[in-house]
PAGUZA-996396 format. One record per atom (N, C-alpha, C, O, CB): x, y, z. Coordinates in steps of 0.001 Angstrom, whole numbers, padded with zeros to 6 digits, always signed. Each point is the difference from the previous one (the first is absolute). Glycine has a CB too. Example, Ala and Ser with C-alpha at 12.3 -4.5 7.8 and 13.67 -1.06 7.14 Angstrom:
PAGUZA-996396
+013190-005690+007800 -000890+001190+000000 +000900+001200+000000 +001036-000019+000665 -002928-001154+000581 +001542+002223-001966 +000820+001190+000060 -000770+001090+000730 +000509+001108+000169 +000675-001736-002314 
END
This chain:
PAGUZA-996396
+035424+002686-021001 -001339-000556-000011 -000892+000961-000791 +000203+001213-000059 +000148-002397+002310 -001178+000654-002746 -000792+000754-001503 -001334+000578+001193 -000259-000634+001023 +000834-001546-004034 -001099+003123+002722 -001363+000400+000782 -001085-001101-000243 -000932+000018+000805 +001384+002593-001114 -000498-003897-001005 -000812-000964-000409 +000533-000823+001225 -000898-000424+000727 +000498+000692-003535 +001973-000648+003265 +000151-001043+000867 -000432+000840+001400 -000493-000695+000888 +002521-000850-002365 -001895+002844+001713 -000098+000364+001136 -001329+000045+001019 -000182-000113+001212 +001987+001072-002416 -002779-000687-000203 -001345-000041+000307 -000772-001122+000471 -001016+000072+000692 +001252+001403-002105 +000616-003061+000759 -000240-001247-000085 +000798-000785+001158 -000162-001212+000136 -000324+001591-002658 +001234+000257+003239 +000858-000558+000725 -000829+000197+001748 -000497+001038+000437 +002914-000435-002546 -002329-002010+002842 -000714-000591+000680 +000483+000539+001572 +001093-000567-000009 -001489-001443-001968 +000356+002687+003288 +000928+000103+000671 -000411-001179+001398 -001164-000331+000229 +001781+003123-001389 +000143-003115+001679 -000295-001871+000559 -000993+000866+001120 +000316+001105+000441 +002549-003372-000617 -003757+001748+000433 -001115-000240+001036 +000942-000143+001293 -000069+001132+000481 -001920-002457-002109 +002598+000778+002232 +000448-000368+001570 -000007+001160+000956 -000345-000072+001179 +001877-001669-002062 -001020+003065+000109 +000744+001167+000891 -001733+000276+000732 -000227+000025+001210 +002965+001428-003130 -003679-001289+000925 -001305+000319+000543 -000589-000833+001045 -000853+000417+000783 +000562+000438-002828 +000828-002208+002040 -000568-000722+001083 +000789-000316+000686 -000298-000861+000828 -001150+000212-001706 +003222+001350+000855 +000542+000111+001235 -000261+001259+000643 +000329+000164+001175 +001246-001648-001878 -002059+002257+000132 -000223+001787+000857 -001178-000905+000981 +000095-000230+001205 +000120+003100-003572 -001277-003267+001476 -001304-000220+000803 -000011-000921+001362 -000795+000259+000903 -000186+000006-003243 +001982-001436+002438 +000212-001367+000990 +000856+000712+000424 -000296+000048+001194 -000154-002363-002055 +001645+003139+000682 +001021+000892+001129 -000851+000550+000764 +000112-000377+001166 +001744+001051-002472 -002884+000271+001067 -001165+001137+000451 -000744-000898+000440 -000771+000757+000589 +000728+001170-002115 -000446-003132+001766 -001165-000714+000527 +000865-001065+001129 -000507-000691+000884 -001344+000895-003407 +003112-000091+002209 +000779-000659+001645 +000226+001317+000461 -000058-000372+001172 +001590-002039-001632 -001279+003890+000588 +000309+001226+000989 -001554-000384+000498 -000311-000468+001095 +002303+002740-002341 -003061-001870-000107 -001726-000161+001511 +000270-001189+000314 -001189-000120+000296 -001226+001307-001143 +002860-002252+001084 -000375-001116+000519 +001075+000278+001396 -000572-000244+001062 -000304-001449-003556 +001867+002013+002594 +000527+000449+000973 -000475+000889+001059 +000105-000241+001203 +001153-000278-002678 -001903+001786+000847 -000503+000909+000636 -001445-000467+000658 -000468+000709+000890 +001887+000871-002444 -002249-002959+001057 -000638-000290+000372 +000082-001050+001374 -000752-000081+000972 +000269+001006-003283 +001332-001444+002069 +000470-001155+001110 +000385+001156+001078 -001047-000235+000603 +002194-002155-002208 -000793+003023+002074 +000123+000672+000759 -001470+001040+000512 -000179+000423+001142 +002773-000957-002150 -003460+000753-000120 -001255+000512+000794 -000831-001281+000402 -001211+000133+000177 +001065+002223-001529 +000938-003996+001552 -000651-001037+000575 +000609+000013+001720 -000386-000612+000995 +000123-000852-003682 +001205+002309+002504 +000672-000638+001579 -001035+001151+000766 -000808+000788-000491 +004129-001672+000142 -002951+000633+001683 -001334+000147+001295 +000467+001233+000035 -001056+000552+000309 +000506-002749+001371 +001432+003187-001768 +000591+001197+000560 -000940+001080-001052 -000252+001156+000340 +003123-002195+000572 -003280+000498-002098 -000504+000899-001130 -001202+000474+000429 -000358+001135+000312 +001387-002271-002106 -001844-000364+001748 -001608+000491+001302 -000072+000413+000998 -001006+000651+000281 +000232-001889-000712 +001651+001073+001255 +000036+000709+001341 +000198+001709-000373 -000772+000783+000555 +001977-003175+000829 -000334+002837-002171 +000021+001352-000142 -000344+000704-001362 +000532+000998-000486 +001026-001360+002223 -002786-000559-002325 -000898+000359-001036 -000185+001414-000045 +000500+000828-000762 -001570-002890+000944 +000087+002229+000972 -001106+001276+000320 +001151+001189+000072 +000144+000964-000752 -002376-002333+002444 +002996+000976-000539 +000988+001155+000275 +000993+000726-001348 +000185+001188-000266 -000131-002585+002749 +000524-000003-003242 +000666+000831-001272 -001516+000946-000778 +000295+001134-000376 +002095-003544-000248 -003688+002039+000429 -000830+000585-000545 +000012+001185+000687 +000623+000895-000571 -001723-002718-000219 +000440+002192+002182 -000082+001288+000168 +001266+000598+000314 -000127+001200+000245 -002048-001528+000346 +003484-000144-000505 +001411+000802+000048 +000085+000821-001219 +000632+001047-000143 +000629-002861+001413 -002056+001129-002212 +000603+000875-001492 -001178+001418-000010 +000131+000994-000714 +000801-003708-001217 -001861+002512+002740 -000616+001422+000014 +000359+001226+000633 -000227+001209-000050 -001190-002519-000180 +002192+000313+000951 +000805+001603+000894 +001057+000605-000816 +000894-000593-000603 -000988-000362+003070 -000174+002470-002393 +000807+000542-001047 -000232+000662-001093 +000584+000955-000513 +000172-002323+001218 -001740+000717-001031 -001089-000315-001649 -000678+001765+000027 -000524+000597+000941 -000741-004164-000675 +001516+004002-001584 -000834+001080+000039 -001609+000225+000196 -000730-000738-000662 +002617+000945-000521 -002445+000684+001977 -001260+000298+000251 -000933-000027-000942 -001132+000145+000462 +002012+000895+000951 -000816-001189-002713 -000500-000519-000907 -000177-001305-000500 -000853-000377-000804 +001380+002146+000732 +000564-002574+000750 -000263-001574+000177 -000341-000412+000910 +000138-001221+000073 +001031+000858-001125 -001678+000928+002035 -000220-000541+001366 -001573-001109-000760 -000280-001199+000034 +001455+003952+002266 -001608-001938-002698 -001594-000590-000071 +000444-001693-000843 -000624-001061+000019 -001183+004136-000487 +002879-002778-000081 +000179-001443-000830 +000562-001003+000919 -000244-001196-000159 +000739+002289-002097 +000227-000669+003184 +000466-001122+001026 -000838-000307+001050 +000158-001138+000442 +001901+001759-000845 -002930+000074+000952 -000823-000092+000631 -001310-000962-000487 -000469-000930+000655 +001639+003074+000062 -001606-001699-001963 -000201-001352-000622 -000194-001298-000003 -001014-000674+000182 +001665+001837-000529 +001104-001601-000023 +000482-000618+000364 +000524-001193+001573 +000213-001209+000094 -000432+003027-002165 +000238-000863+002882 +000189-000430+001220 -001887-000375+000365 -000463-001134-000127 +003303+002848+000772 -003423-000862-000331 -001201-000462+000095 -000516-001223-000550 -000570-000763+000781 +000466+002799-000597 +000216-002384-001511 +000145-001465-000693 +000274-000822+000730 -000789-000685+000651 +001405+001292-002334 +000817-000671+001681 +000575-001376+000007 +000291-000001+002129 +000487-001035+000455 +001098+000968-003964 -001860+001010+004332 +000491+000081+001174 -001252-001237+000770 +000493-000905+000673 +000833+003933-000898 -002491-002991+000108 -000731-000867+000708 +000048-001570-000604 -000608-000926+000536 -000835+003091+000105 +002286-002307-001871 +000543-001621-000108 +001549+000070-000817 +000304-000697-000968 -003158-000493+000680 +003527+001985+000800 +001259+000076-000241 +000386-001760-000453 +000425-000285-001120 -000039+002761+002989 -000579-003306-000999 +001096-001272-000252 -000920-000585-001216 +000465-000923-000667 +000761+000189+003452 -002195+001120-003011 -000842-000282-001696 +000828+000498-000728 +000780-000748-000591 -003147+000997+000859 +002447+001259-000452 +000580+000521-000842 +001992-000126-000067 +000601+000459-000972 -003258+000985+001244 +003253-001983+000668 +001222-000665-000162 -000059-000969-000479 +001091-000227-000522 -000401+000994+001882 -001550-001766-001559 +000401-000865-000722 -000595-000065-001601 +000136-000862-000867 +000230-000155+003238 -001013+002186-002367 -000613+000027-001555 +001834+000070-000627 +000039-000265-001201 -003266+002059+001337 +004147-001597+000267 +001408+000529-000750 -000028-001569-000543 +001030-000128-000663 +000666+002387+002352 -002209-003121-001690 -000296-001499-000295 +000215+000395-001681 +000380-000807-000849 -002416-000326+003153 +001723+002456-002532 -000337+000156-001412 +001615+000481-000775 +000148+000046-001221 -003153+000782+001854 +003812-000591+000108 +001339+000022-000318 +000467-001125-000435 +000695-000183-000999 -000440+001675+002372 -000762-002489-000378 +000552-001499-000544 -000506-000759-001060 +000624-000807-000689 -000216+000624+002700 -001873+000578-002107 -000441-000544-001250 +000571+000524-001454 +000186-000705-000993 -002158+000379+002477 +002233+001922-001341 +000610+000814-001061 +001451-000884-000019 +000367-000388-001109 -001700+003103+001539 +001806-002903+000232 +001542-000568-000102 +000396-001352-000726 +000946-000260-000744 -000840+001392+002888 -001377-002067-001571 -000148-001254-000630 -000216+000325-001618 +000713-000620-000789 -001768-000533+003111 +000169+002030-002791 -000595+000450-001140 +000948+000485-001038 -000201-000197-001199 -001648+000695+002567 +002813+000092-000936 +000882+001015-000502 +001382-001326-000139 +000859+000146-000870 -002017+002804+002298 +001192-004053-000567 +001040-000851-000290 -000249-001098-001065 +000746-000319-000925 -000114+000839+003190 -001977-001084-001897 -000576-000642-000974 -000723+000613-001048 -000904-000607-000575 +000951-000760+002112 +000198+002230-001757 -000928+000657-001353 -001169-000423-000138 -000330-000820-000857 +001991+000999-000374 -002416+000337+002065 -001428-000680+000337 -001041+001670-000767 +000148+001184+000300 +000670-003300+002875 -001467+001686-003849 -000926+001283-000383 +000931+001774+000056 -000184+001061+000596 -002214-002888+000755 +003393+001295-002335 +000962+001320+000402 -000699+001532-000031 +000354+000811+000856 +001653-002276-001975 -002930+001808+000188 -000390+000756-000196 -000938+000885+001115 +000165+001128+000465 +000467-002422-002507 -001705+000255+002260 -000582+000079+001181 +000727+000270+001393 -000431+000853+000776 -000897-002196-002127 +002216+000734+001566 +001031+000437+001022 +000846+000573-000016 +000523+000098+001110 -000895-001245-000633 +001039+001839-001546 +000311+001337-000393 -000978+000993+000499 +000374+000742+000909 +000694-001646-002843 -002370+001033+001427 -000816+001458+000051 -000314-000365+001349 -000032+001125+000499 -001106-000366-002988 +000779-001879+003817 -000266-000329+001327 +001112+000650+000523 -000183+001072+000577 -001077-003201-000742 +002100+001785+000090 +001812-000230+000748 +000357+001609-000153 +000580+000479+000975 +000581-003405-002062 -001493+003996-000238 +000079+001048+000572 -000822+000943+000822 +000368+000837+000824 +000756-001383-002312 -001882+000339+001227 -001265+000455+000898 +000023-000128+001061 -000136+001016+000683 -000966-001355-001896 +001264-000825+001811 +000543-000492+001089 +000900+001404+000782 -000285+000806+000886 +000323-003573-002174 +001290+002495+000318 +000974+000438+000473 -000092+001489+000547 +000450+000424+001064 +000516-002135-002506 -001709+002455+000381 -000290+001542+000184 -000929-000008+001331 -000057+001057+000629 +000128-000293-003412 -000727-001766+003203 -000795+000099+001491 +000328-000176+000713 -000548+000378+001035 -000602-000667-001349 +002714-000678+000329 +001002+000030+001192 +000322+001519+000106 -000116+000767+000955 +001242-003251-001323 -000687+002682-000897 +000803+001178+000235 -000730+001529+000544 +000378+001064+000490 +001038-002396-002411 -002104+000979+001689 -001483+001433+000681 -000434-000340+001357 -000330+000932+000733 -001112-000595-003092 +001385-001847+002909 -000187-000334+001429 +001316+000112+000231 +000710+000986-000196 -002706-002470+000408 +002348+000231+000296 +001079-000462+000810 +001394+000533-000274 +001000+000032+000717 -002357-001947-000546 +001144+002313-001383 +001897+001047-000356 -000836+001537+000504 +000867+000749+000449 +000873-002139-003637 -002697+001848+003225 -000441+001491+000193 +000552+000569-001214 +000807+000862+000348 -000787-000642+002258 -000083-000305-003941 +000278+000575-000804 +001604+000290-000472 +000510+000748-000834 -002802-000194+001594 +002804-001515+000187 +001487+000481+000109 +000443+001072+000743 +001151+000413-000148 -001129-001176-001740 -000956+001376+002839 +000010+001534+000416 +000026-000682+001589 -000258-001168+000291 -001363+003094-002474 +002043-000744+003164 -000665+001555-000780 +001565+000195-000406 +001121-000395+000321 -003631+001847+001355 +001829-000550-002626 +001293+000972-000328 +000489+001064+000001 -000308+000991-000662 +000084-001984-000049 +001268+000805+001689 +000579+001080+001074 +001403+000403-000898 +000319-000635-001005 -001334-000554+003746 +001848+002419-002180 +001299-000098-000474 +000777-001213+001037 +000032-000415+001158 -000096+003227-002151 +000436-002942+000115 +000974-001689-000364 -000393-001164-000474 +000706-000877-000498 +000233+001359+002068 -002379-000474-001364 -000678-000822-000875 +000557-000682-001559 -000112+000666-001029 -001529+000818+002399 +002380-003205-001378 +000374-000047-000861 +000036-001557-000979 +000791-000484-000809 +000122+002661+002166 -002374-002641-000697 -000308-001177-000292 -001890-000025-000590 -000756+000434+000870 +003093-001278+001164 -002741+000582-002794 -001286+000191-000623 -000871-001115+000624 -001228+000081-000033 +002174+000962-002215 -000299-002086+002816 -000374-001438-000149 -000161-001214-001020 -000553+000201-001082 -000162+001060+002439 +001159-002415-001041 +000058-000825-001192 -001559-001053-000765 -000007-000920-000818 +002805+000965+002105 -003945+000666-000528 -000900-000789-000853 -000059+001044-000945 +000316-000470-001093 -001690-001120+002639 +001193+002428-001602 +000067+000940-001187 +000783-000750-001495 -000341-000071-001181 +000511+002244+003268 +000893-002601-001384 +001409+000150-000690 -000923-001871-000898 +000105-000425-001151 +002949+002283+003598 -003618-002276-001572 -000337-001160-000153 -001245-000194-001235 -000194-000957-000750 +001102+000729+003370 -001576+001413-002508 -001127+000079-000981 +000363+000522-000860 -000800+000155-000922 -000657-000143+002048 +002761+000492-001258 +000854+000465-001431 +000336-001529-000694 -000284-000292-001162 +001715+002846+002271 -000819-003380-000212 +000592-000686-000617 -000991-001281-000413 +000525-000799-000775 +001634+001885+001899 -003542-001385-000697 -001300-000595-000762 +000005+000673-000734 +000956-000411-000658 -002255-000405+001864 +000823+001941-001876 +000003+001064-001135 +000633-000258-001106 -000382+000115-001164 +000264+001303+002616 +001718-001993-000754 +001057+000269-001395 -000555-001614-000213 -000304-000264-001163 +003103+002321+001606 -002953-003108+000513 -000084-001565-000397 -001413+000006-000955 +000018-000739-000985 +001239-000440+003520 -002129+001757-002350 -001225+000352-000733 +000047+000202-001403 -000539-000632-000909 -000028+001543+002807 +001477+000308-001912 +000850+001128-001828 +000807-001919-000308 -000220-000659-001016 +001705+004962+001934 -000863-004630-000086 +000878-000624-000610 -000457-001439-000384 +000820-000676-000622 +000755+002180+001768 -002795-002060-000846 -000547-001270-000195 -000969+000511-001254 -000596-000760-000764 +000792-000460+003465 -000219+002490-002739 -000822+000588-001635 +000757-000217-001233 -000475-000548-000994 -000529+002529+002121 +002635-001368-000993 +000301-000755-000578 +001346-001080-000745 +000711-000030-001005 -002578+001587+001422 +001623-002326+000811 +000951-000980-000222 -000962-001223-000078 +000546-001018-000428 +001590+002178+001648 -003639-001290-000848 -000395-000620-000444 -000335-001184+000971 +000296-000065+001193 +000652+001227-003092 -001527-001952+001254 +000069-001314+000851 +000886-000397+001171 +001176+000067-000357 -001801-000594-001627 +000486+000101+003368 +001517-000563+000223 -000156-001493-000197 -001172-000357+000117 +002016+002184+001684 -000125-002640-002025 +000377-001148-000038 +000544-000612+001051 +000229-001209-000025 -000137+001742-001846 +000133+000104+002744 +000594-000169+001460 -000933+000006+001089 +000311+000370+001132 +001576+000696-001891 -003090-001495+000413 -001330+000598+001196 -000963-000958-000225 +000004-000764-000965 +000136+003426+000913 -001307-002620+001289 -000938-001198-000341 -000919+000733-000640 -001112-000525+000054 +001402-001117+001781 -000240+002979-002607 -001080+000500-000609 +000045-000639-001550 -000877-000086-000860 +000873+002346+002512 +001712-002759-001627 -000327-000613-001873 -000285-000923-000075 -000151-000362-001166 +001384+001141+000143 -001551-001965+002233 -000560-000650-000245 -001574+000014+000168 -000856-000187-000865 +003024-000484+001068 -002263+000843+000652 -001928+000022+000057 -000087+001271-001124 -001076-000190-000567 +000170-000490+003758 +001321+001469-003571 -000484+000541-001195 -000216-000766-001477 -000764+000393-000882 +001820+001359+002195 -000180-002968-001368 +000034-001164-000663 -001865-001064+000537 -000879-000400-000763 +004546+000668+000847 -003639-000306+000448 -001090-000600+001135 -001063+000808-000258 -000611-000311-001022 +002074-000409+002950 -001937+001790-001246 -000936+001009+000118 +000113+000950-000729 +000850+000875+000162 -001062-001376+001613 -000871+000469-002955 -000212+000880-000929 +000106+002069+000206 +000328+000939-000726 -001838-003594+000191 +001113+002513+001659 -000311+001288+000236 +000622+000475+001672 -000305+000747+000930 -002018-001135-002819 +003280-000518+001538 +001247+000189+001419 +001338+001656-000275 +000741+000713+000677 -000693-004464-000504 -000461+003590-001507 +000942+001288-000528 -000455+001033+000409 +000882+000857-000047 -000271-001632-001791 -002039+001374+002432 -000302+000524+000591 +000570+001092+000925 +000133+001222+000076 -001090-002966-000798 +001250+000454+001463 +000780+000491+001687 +001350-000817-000114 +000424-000669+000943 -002831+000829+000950 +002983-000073-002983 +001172-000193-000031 +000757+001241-001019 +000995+000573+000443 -001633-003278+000177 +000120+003047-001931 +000640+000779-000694 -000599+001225-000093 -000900+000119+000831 +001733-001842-001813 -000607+003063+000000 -000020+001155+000042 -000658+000205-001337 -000711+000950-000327 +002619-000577+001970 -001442-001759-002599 -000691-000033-001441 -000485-001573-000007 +000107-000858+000875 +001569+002858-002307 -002288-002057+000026 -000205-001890+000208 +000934-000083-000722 -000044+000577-001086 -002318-001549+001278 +003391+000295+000155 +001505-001294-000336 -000530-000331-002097 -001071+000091-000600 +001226-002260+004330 +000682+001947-003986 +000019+000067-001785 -000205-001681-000092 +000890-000767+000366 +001189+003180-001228 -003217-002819+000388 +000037-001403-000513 +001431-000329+000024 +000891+000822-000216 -002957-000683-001276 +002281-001635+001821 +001663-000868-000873 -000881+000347-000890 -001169+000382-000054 +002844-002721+001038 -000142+001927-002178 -000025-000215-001502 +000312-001641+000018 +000692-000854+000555 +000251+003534-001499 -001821-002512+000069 -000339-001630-000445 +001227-001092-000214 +000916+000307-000763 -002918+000811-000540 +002009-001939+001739 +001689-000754+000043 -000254-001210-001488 +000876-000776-000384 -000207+000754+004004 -001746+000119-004102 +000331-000830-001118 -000277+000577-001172 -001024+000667+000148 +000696-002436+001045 +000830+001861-002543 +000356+001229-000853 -001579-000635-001029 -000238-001180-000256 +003925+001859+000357 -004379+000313-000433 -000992-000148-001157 +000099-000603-001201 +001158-000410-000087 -001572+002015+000923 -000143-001851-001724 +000189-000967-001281 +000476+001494-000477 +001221-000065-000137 -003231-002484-000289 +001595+003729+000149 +000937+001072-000404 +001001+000273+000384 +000832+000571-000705 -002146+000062+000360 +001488-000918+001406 +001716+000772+000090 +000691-000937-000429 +001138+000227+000411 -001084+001191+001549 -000059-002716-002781 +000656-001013-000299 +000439+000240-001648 -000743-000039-000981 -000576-001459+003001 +002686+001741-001968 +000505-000038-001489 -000485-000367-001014 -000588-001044+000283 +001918+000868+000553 -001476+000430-002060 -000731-000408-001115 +000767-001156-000413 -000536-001051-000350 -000409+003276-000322 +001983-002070+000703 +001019-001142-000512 +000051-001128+000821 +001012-000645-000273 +000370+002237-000646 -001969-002048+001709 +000104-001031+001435 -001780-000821-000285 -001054+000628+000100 +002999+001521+002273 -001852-003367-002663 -000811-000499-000028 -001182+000310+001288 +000320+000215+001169 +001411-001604-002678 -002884+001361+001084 -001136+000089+001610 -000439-001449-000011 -000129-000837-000894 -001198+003538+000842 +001124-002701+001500 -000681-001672+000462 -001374-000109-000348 -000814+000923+000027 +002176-001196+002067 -001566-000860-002408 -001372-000145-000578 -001162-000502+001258 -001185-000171-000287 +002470-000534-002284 
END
C-alpha cells in the first residue's frame, strides 16, 4: 500500500460504536441494579463506610459529604437515576460528546465519594476502584470520537442531519460537509457533449 493509498484509506466506523453500545449495556447493568431496594436501603452506610480508614486529611472531604446527602439520603440514592440516563445515552448515541465530558465527571465523583478514592491505602491494598477506571475509558471514547469522526451508528447523525447546531453536543469538531453527489458542468469531459 502506497502512503497516497494509506493516507486515503477509510477504517469502517462499527468497532467505535461497538466499544461505545458494549460500554453503555455494562452502565446499563450496573444501573439496574442501583434500581433494586437493597441499594437505597444501604445508600448512606456504603457512603460513610468508605470514610473509615480514610486519611486525616480526607476526613474534612467525607464529612462533607455525609453531612450532604445524610438528612435526604433516599434523594440522593436515587439521583444514581443519572447512571441510567448516561447508559441510555451511551447506547443510543444520544449527544455523545456531551455525555462523554458528563459521564466522566460523573464517574471521578463516584470515585472520590462512594469508592473513597479507592483507598484507604494500606499494605495490601490492591484495587484503585473502577469509576476511575471508568472516566479513563469516557476520555479514550472522547480522543476517539475526535478522530474517527462522525458515528453513523447513533442518533447524533441523524438529528445532526436535522439540527443545524446539534454537532455541538455531539462532536469534538464540526463533521466535513458531504461532497456533492452530482458532478459540475466542469468536472465533465471536454469530449462528452453538455445538456442544454
Amino acid at each position: 500500500m502506497t502512503p497516497t493509498q494509506a493516507a486515503s484509506y477509510r477504517y469502517p466506523a462499527w468497532p467505535k460504536d461497538a466499544l461505545r453500545i458494549s460500554f453503555g449495556i455494562i452502565w446499563l447493568i450496573d444501573a439496574v441494579l442501583k434500581w433494586l431496594p437493597g441499594f437505597r436501603a444501604d445508600y448512606m452506610s456504603t457512603i460513610m463506610g468508605q470514610a473509615d480508614g480514610q486519611p486525616g486529611w480526607l476526613k474534612g472531604w467525607f464529612d462533607f459529604w455525609i453531612r450532604l446527602q445524610h438528612p435526604q439520603a433516599t434523594f440522593f440514592a436515587y439521583l444514581t437515576v443519572v447512571e441510567t440516563l448516561i447508559a441510555v445515552a451511551l447506547i443510543a448515541g444520544f449527544a455523545r460528546k456531551l455525555t462523554y465530558i458528563a459521564a466522566a465527571g460523573f464517574s471521578v465523583l463516584i470515585w472520590a465519594t462512594a469508592e473513597g478514592f479507592g483507598g484507604p491505602y494500606t499494605s495490601g491494598a490492591a484495587d484503585i476502584g473502577t469509576a476511575v477506571i471508568y472516566a479513563v475509558v469516557f476520555a479514550a471514547l472522547l480522543a476517539l470520537s475526535y478522530y474517527a469522526g462522525v458515528a453513523r451508528f447513533s442518533a447524533d447523525y441523524y438529528l445532526e442531519k436535522k439540527i443545524s447546531w446539534w454537532w455541538r453536543l455531539a462532536e469534538l469538531r464540526r463533521p466535513a460537509p458531504p461532497l456533492a453527489a452530482a458532478a459540475t458542468a466542469d468536472d465533465t469531459p471536454a469530449s462528452q457533449p453538455q445538456a442544454a
